[in-house]
Structures are given as structure tokens and as C-alpha cells.
GUVO-944879 format. One record per residue (C-alpha): residue in one letter; residue number from 1; y, x, z. Coordinates in steps of 0.1 Angstrom, whole numbers. Example, Ala and Ser with C-alpha at 12.3 -4.5 7.8 and 13.67 -1.06 7.14 Angstrom:
@rest = A nr = 1 py = -45 px = 123 pz = 78
@rest = S nr = 2 py = -11 px = 137 pz = 71
END
This chain:
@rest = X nr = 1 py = 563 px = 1138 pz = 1083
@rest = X nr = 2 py = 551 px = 1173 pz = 1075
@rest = X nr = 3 py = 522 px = 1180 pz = 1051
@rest = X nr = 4 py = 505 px = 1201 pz = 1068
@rest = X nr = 5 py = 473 px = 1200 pz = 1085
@rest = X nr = 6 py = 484 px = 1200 pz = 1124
@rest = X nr = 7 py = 510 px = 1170 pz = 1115
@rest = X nr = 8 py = 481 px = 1148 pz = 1097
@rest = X nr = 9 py = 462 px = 1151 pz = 1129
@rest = X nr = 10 py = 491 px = 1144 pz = 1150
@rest = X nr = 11 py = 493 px = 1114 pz = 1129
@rest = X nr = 12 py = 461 px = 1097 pz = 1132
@rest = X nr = 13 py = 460 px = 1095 pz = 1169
@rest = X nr = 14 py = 470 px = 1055 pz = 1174
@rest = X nr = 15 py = 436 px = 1055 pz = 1149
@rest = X nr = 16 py = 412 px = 1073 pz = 1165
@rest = X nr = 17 py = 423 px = 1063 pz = 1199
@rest = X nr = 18 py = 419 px = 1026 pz = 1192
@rest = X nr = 19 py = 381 px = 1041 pz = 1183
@rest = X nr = 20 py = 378 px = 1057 pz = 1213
@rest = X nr = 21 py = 389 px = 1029 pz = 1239
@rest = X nr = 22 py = 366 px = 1007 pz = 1215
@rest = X nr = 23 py = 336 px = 1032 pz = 1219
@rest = X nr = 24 py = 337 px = 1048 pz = 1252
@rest = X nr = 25 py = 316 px = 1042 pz = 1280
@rest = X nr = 26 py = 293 px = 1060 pz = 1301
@rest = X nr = 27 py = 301 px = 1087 pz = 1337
@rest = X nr = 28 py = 308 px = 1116 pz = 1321
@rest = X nr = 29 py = 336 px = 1118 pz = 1341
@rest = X nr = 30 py = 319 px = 1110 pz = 1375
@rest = X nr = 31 py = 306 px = 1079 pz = 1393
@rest = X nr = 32 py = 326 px = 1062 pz = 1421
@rest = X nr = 33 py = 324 px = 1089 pz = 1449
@rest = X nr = 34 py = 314 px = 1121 pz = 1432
@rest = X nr = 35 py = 330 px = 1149 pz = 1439
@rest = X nr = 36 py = 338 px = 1169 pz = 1407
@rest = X nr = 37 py = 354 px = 1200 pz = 1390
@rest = X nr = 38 py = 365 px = 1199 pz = 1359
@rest = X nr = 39 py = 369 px = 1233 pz = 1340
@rest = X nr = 40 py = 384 px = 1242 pz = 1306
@rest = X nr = 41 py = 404 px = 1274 pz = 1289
@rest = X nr = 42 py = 438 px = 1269 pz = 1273
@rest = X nr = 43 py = 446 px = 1231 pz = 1264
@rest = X nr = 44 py = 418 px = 1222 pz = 1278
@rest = X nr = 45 py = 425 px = 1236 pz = 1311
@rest = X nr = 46 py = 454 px = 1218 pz = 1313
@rest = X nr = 47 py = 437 px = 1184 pz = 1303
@rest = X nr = 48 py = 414 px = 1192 pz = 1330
@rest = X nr = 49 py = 446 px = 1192 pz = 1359
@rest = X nr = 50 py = 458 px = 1158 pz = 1346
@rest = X nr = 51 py = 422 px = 1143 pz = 1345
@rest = X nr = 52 py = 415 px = 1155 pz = 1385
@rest = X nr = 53 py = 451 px = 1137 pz = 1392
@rest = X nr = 54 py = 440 px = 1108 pz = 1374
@rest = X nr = 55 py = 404 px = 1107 pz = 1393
@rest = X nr = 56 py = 420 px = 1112 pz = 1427
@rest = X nr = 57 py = 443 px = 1084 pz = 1418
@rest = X nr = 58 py = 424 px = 1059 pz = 1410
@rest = X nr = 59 py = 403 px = 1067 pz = 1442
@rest = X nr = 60 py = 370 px = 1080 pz = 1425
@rest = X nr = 61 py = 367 px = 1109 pz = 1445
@rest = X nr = 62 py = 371 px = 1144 pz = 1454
@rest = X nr = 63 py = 382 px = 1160 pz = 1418
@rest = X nr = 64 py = 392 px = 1198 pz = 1414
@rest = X nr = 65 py = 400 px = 1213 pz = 1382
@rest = X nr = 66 py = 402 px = 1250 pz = 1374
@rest = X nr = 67 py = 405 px = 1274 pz = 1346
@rest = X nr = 68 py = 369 px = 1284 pz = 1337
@rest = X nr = 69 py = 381 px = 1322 pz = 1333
@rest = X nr = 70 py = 384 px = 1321 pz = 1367
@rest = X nr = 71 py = 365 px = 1301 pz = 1383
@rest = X nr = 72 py = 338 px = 1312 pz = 1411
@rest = X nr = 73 py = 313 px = 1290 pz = 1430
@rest = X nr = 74 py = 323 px = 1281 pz = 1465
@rest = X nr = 75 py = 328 px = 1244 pz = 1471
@rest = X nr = 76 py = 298 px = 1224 pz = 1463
@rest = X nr = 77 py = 300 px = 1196 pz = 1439
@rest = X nr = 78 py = 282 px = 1168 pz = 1428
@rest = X nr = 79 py = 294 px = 1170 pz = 1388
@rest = X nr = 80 py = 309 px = 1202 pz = 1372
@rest = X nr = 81 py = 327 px = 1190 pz = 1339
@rest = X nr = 82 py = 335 px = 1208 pz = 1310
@rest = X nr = 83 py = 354 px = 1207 pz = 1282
@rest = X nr = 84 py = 353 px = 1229 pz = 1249
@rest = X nr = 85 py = 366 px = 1211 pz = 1215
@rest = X nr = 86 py = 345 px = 1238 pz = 1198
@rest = X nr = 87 py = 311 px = 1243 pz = 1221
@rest = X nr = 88 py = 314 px = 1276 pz = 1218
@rest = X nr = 89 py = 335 px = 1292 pz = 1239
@rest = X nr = 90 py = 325 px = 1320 pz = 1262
@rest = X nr = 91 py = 337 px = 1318 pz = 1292
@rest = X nr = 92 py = 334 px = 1277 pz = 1299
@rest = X nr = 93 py = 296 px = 1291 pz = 1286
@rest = X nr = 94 py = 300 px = 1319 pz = 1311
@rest = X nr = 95 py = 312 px = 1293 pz = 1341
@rest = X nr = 96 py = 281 px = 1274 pz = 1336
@rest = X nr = 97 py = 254 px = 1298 pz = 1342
@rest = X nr = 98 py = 272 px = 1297 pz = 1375
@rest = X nr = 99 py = 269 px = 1259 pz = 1385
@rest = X nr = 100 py = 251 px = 1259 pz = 1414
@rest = X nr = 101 py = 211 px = 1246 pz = 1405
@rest = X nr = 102 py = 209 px = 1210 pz = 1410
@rest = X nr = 103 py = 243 px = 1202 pz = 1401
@rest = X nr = 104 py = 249 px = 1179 pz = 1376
@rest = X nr = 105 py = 264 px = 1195 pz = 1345
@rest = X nr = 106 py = 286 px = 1175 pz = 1317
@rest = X nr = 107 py = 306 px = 1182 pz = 1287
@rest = X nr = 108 py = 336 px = 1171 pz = 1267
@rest = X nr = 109 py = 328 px = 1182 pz = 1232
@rest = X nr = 110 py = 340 px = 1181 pz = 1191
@rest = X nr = 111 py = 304 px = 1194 pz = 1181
@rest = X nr = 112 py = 272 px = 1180 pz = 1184
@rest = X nr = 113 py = 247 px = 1208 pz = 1176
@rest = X nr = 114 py = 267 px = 1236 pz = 1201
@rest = X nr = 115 py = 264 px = 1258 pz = 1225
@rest = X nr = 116 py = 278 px = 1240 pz = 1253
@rest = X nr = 117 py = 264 px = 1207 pz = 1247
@rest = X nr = 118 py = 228 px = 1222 pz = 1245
@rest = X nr = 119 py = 237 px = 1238 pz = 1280
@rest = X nr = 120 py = 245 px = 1206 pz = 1301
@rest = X nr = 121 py = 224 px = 1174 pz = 1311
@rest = X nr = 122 py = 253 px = 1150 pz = 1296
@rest = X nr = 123 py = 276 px = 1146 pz = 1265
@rest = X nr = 124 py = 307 px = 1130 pz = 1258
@rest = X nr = 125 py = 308 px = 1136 pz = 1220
@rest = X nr = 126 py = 343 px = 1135 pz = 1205
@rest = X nr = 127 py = 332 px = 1145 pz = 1165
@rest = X nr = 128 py = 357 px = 1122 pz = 1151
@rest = X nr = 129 py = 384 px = 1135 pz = 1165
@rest = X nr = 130 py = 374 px = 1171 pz = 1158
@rest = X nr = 131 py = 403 px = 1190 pz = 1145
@rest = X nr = 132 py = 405 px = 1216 pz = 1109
@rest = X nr = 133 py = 437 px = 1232 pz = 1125
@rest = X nr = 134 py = 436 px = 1257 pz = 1156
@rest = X nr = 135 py = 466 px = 1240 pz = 1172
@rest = X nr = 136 py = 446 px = 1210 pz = 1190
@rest = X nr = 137 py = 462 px = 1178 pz = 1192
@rest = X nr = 138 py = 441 px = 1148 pz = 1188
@rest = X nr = 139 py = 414 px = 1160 pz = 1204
@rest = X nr = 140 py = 430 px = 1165 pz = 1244
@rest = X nr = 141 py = 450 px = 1134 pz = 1237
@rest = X nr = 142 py = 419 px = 1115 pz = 1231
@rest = X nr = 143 py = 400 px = 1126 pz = 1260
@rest = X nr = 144 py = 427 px = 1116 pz = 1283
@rest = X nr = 145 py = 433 px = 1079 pz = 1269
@rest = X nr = 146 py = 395 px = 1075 pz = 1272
@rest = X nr = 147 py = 398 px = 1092 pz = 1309
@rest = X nr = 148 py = 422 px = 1064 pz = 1317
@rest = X nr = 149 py = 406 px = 1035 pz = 1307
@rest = X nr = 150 py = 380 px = 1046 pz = 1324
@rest = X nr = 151 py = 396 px = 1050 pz = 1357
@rest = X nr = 152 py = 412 px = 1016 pz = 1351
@rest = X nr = 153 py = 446 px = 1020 pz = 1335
@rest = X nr = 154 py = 464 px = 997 pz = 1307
@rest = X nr = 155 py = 464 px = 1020 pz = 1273
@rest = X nr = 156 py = 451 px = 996 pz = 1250
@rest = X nr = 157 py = 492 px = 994 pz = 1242
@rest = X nr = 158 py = 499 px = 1034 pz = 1241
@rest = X nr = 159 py = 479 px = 1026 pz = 1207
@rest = X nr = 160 py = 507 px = 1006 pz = 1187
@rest = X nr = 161 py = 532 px = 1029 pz = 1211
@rest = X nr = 162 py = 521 px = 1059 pz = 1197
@rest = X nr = 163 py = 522 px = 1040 pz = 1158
@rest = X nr = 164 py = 557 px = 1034 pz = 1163
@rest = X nr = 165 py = 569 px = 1071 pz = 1180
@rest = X nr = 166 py = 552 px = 1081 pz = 1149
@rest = X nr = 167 py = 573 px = 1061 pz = 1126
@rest = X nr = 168 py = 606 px = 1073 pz = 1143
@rest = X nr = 169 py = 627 px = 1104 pz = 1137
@rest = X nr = 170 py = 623 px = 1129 pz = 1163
@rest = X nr = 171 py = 647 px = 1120 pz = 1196
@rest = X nr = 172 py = 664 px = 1152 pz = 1190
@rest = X nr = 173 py = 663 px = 1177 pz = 1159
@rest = X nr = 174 py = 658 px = 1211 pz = 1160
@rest = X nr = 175 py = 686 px = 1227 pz = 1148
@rest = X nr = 176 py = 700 px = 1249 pz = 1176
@rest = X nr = 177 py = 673 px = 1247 pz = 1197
@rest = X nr = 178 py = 660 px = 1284 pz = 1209
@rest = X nr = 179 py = 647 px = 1273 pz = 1242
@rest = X nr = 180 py = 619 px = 1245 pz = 1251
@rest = X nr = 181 py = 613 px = 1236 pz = 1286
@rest = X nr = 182 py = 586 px = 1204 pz = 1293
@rest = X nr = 183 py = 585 px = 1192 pz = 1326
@rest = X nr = 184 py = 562 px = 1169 pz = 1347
@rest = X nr = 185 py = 549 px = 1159 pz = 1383
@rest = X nr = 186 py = 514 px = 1146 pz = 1391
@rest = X nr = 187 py = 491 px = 1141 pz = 1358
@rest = X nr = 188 py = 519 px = 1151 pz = 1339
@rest = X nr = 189 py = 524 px = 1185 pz = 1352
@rest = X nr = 190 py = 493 px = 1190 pz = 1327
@rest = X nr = 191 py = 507 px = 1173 pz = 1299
@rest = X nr = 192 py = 543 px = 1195 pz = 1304
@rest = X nr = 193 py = 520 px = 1229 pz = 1301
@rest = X nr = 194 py = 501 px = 1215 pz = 1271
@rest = X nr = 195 py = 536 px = 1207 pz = 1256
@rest = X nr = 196 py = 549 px = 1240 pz = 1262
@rest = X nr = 197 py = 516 px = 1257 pz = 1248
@rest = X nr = 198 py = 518 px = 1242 pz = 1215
@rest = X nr = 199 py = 552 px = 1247 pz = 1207
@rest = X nr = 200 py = 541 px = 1288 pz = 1215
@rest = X nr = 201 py = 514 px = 1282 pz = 1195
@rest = X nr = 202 py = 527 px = 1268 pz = 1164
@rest = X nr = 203 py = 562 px = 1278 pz = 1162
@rest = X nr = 204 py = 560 px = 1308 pz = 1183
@rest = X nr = 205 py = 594 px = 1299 pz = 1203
@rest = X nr = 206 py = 602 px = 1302 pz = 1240
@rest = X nr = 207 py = 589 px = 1277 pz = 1260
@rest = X nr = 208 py = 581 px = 1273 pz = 1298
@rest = X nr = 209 py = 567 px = 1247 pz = 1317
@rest = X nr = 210 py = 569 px = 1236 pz = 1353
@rest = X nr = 211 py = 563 px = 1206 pz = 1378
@rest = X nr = 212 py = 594 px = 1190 pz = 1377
@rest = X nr = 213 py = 618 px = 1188 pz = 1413
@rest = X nr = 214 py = 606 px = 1235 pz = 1411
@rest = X nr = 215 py = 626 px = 1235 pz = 1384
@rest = X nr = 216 py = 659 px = 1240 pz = 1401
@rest = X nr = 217 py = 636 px = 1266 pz = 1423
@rest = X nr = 218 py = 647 px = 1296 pz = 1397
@rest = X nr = 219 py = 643 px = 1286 pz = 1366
@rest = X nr = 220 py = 672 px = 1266 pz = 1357
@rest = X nr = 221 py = 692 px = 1301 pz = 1357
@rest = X nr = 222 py = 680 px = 1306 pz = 1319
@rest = X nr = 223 py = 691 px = 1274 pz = 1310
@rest = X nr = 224 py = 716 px = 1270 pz = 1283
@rest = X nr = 225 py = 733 px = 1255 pz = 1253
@rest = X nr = 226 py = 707 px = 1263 pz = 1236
@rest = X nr = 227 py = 679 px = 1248 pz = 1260
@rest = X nr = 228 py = 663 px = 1212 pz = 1255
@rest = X nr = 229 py = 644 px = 1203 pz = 1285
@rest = X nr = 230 py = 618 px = 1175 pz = 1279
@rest = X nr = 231 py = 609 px = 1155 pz = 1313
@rest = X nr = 232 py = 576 px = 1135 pz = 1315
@rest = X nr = 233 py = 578 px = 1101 pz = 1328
@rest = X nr = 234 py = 607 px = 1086 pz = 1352
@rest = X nr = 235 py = 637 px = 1115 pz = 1357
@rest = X nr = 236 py = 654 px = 1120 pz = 1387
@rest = X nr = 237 py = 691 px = 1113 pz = 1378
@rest = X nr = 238 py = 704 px = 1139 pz = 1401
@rest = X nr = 239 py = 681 px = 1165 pz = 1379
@rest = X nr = 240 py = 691 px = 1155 pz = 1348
@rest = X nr = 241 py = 733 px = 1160 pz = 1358
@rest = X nr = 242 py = 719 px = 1197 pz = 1373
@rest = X nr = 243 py = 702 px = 1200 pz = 1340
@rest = X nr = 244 py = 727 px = 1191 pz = 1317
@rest = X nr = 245 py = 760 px = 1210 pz = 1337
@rest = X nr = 246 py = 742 px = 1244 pz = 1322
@rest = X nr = 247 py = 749 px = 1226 pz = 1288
@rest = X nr = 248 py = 712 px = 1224 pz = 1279
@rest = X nr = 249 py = 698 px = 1186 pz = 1263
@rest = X nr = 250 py = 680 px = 1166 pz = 1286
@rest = X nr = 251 py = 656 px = 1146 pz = 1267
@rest = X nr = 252 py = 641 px = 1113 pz = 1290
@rest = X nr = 253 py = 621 px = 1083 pz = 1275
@rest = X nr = 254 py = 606 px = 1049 pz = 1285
@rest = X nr = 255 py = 575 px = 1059 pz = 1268
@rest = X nr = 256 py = 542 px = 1062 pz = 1284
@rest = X nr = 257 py = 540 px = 1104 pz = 1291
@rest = X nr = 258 py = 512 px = 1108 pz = 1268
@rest = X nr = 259 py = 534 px = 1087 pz = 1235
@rest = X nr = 260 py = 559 px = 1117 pz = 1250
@rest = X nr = 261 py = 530 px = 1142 pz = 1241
@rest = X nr = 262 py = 527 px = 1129 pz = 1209
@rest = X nr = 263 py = 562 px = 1134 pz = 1201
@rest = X nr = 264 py = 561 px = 1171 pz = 1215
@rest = X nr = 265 py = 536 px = 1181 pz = 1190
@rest = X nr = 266 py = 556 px = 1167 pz = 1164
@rest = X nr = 267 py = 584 px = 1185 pz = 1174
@rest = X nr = 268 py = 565 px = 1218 pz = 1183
@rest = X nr = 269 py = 556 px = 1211 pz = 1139
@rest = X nr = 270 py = 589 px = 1206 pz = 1131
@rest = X nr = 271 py = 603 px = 1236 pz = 1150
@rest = X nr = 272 py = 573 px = 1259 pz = 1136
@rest = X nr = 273 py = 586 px = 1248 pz = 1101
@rest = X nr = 274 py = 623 px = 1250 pz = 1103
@rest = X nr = 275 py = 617 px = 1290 pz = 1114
@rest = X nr = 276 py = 596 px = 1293 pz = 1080
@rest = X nr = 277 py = 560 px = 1290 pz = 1099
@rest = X nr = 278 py = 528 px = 1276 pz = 1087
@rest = X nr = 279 py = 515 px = 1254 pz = 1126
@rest = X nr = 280 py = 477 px = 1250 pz = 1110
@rest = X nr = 281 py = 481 px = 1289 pz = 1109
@rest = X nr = 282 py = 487 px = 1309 pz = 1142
@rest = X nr = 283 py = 493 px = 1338 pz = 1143
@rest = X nr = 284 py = 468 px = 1362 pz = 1168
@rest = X nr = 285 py = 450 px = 1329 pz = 1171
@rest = X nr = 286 py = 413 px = 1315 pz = 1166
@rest = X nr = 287 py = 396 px = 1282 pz = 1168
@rest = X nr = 288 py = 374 px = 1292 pz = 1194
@rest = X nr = 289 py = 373 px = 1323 pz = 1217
@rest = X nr = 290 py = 338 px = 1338 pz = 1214
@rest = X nr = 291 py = 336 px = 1368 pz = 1232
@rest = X nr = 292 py = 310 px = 1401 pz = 1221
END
């Protein structure tokens, strides 16, 4: 595997995840029968969408999820939910002073001694997973195995899962690949968008995300020799022989969805490298946005 910062996170994952399932405990995400919103910017936005799935699921409650750049207050709720790796980012910062008074207020962070953390009643502190790089990894994948335990799930074995993916060469290299497409349905519609965002992020390459059975909606025109198109979780045949008449690779798997994320962000690394591109290094990127 690569040297570089992004892929030593990517790697430790089975490690801190068997801390987290061992550690975790707690409502942050909302008692039995809450009705919560869940709000984050970028990756964590999209973490967000896949937890409310989950929540709803597992029949916890009335869960929304929104970008918190957008949101607005309308619906009440019993628990707003952020999350900000950093603590500091302005508008999940900004959402908050918006929170209707009396609502519960929680947060999902990397740093203790932060902005966002000193804001809410309640903290979910994720410091171990904090990440050096920009491109987060660890820290989104964590949150979601410790969001599934919680709602009653089976990922104590994602943890040896994720050890072996590790170990294994990428499904398929990158060589001739101009065009990533990640697609999902349910709680892995979020996972597909994260997928897509990192390999933006680190190897600054084309790559679209959408829920999966839309995809022959439009945007199957662009597909292409060139194309790989990553589904999350069980494929519908008929898609994958639409998929792969354009000549694009169709890349399916047995894996749970999030050993598939894992494996995304290596290849996100991998692509970033083989176009002569540092991932730990972003370009027009920060680790945090904090706005003036």
C-alpha cells in the first residue's frame, strides 16, 4: 500500500473500529422514539443520509438529515445532531444558533476542546480516529460502524472483513480508468456520494454518484470504455448487462457496503497516485472550512 498519509489512515480502520464497537455507548444518536436531524457539510453530510436511513430502519424514529449549509428551522425535533471532524466549521456552527431553544443539541466530533463541542449539551468524541490528512477516511467510517451497532446490526465481523480487503490487491486497477461512477440505494446512496467525493478530492478525476435503479434515468449516456461503475451492496443483474453493453466495468462484491468504502478510498489513493498526485495534499482544499 501507498506511503502516504491518506493510505496509513485508510489502513488502520479494522483497528480503531474494533475500539470503537468496544467503547461506544451512550444516545448521541437518539433514544428509541426521538425524532432527529442529523446535519453535516461535505463527508459528513453524506454520513448524515446513511445514518437517518439506518435510524428509520431499525425503527428508532422519525430521522431527517440535511446539509447544514442549507438547512432552516421548520419541523420541530426532539435531537438535532451534528457532525464536524474538526469542531470548527462555520456553518454546522452557524446551523446551531438556529436549533430551536429547548431542543436537545449533540455532536459527532475529532476534537475535544472545539468550537462545536463547547456549543452542544452532548459529545460523541471520536479523538482517536482524528485524521493528519484533509481527505477523511477513518473518521465517517467509524461513526457509521458505531451507528450500527447501536441500532442493532452485526459489524463486529466488518472488522476482520475490512483486515482482509486491506490485504488484497484492488478488484480492478487503474490503468485506463477516466471515469468513476459509485452507486447505492437506501444507506448506501450516502456511502456512493462519499465514494465519489473522495476520489474528486484526492485524485481530482471525474466521478458522479447516484441512487442506483436513476442511473439508467440519464446518466448512463456518458458511460464508456473508459467508465468503472462501483455498485454498493446486492446489483440488479439486469443493471449490470445495461451497464456493461456501453463497455464500461461493472464492479459488484459480497462485501458488506461499508468494507466496499474501504476499498474506494484505496482506490480513490491509488488513482490520485498513478496521475502523479500527492491524496494527503488537495488541491483548493482545507481541513476545516472556517469562514471570516
Amino acid at each position: 500500500m501507498s506511503s502516504s498519509i491518506t493510505a496509513q489512515e485508510i489502513a488502520s480502520q479494522p483497528v480503531v473500529w474494533a475500539r470503537a464497537l468496544q467503547e461506544a455507548s451512550g444516545a448521541i444518536f437518539g433514544r428509541p422514539g426521538e425524532s432527529v436531524l442529523i446535519l453535516g457539510c461535505g463527508t459528513s453530510a453524506f454520513v448524515a443520509e446513511s445514518l437517518a436511513v439506518l435510524r428509520e430502519q431499525a425503527g428508532l424514529g422519525l430521522t431527517d438529515a440535511a446539509y447544514a449549509s442549507e438547512w432552516r428551522p421548520g419541523r420541530r425535533y426532539d435531537r438535532v445532531l451534528v457532525i464536524s471532524r474538526s469542531g470548527t466549521t462555520s456553518e454546522v456552527l452557524a446551523a446551531l444558533e438556529l436549533v430551536e431553544a429547548g431542543t436537545r443539541t449533540a455532536a459527532i466530533v475529532g476534537v475535544a476542546d472545539s468550537p462545536v463541542a463547547r456549543r452542544v449539551d452532548e459529545v460523541l468524541l471520536l479523538d482517536y480516529v482524528d485524521e493528519e490528512s484533509v481527505v477523511q477516511t477513518r473518521f465517517p467510517t467509524t461513526t457509521l460502524m458505531i451507528a450500527r451497532s447501536m441500532f442493532g446490526d452485526v459489524v463486529v465481523p466488518l472488522v476482520a472483513a475490512a483486515r482482509r480487503a486491506l490485504e488484497e490487491p484492488l478488484p480492478v486497477p487503474v490503468d485506463g480508468i477516466d471515469h468513476v461512477v459509485y452507486l447505492g440505494t437506501g444507506w448506501t446512496y450516502g456511502l456512493a456520494q462519499e465514494a465519489a467525493l473522495k476520489v474528486r478530492e484526492a485524485a481530482q478525476a471525474w466521478s458522479e454518484s447516484y441512487p442506483v435503479l436513476d442511473y439508467r434515468h440519464g446518466p448512463i449516456a456518458v458511460a464508456h470504455p473508459g467508465s468503472l461503475v462501483t455498485i454498493f451492496g446486492a446489483a440488479d443483474p439486469s443493471l449490470v448487462a445495461d451497464v456493461e453493453a456501453t463497455g464500461a466495468q461493472v464492479l459488484t462484491s459480497d462485501e458488506d457496503p461499508l468494507v466496499q468504502l474501504v476499498q474506494a478510498q484505496r482506490f480513490a489513493v491509488a488513482l490520485a497516485e498513478s496521475r502523479g498526485l500527492n491524496p494527503d495534499t488537495p488541491r483548493h482544499l482545507t481541513r476545516s472550512v472556517v469562514l471570516s
